[in-house]
C-alpha positions, 0 to 999 in steps of 0.5 A, a space after each residue: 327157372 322154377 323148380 316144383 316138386 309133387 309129392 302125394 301118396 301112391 294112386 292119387 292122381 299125382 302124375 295126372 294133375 303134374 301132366 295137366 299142370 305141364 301142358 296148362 303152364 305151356 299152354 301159358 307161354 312157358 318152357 316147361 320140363 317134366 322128369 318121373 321119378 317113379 320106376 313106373 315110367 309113366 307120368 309122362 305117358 298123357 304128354 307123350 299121348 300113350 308113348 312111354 319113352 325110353 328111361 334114363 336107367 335104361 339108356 345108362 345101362 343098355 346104350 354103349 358110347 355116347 349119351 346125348 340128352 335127345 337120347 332121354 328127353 323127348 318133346 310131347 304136348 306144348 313141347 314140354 320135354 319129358 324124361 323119366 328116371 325110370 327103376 331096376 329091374 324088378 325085385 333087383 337094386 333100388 330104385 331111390 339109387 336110380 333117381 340120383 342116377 338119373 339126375 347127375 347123369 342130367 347135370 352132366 349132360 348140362 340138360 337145364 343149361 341146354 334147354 333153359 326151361 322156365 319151369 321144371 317139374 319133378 313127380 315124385 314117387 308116393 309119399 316117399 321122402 328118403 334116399 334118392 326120393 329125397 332128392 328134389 328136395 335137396 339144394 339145387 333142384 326144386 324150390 317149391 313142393 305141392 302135396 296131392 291129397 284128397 279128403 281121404 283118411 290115408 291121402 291126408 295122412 301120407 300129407 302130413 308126413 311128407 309136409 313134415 319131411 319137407 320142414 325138416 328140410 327147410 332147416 337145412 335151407 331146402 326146399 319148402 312146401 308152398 301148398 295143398 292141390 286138391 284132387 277131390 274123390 267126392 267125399 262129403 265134406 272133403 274141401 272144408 277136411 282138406 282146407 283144415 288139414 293143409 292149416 294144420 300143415 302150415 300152407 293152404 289149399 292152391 286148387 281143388 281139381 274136382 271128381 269128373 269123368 273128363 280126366 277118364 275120357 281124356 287118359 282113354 285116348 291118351 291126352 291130357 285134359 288140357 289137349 283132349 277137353 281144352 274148352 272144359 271147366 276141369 281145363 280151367 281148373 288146371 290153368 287156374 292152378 298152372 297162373 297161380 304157380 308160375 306167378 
């Protein structure tokens, strides 16, 4: 089983490029899980084609009696299995708290026993890397991070503070950062910035997913590029990215 976890600052197109990575790697043959960790709920919402599903918060804290793992994992595209944390309410608890929540009520489920995933993907929150945001990282969940950036300013520099939480973490034999996607805004020069900045952070550029209105026109009837534009270049792209990580 291979455990990855995607990390970016917030609006880069994280859960977008995680949904395409899912739906590419199942397009590939394999068994794949994706689990938000954003209070949003909505980094499943391409594979579930518009649905968002019931949190894993909201089932703790509203249904009494047994909980059962179909009762927060639902199959979307592919039949990646989608599950989302989900957050407190607004303005109430914290949301880094819901996150170890979540994942211990998983494990007591035994849901990665039960359902025997080839590839499980976390998308993390934002560029935060404490608390319960922290928790991918920890021994036991995923192995492999990916940074989403762009040739921003901020983008790159959210990068580089996440690939230095993850070298911190690496000492304590945790997860390590294993490269750089590329969700390029068309800005001049952007993949020569990038490719420097990734040497800077000791990894490299995996992909480079380029500015292109298909992303819109697919999220616009709620599918992922992968099942809205199968026969597109940007797909390609996407399933490039999908061989290189499971490989």
């Amino acid at each position: 089983m291979k455990k990855i976890a995607i990390y970016g600052k917030g609006g880069i197109g994280k859960s977008t490029t995680a949904a395409n990575l899912s739906a590419a790697l199942a397009g590939l043959g394999h068994r794949v899980m994706q689990i938000g960790c954003d209070p949003k709920a909505d980094s499943t919402c391409l594979l579930m084609n518009g649905r968002q599903v019931p949190t894993i918060l909201d089932i703790l804290r509203e249904q009494k009696g047994d909980i059962r793992l179909d009762d927060m994992v639902f199959p979307g595209f592919g039949g990646v299995l989608c599950a989302e944390c989900g957050g407190p309410t607004p303005g109430v608890g914290c949301a880094g708290r819901g996150i170890i929540a979540s994942f211990e009520k998983l494990e007591s489920l035994k849901a990665y026993q039960v359902y025997r995933p080839d590839v499980v993907i976390y998308d993390v929150l934002g560029d935060v890397v404490c608390g319960g945001f922290a928790m991918p990282l920890r021994k036991g969940y995923a192995e492999d991070i990916y940074i989403v950036t762009s040739g921003e300013k901020m983008s790159l520099f959210a990068a580089r503070n996440i690939a230095k939480a993850v070298e911190q973490f690496k000492g304590r034999g945790y997860a390590q950062l294993k490269g750089v996607i590329l969700n390029a805004r068309g800005i001049e020069n952007e993949s020569e910035i990038v490719k420097a900045a990734a040497g800077e952070m000791r990894t490299e550029v995996v992909a480079e997913i380029p500015r292109d209105p298909t992303i819109q026109i697919c999220e616009a009837i709620n599918a992922t590029v992968i099942q809205g534009a199968p026969d597109t270049p940007l797909a390609d792209r996407y399933r490039m990215l999908a061989a290189a990580i499971a490989d």
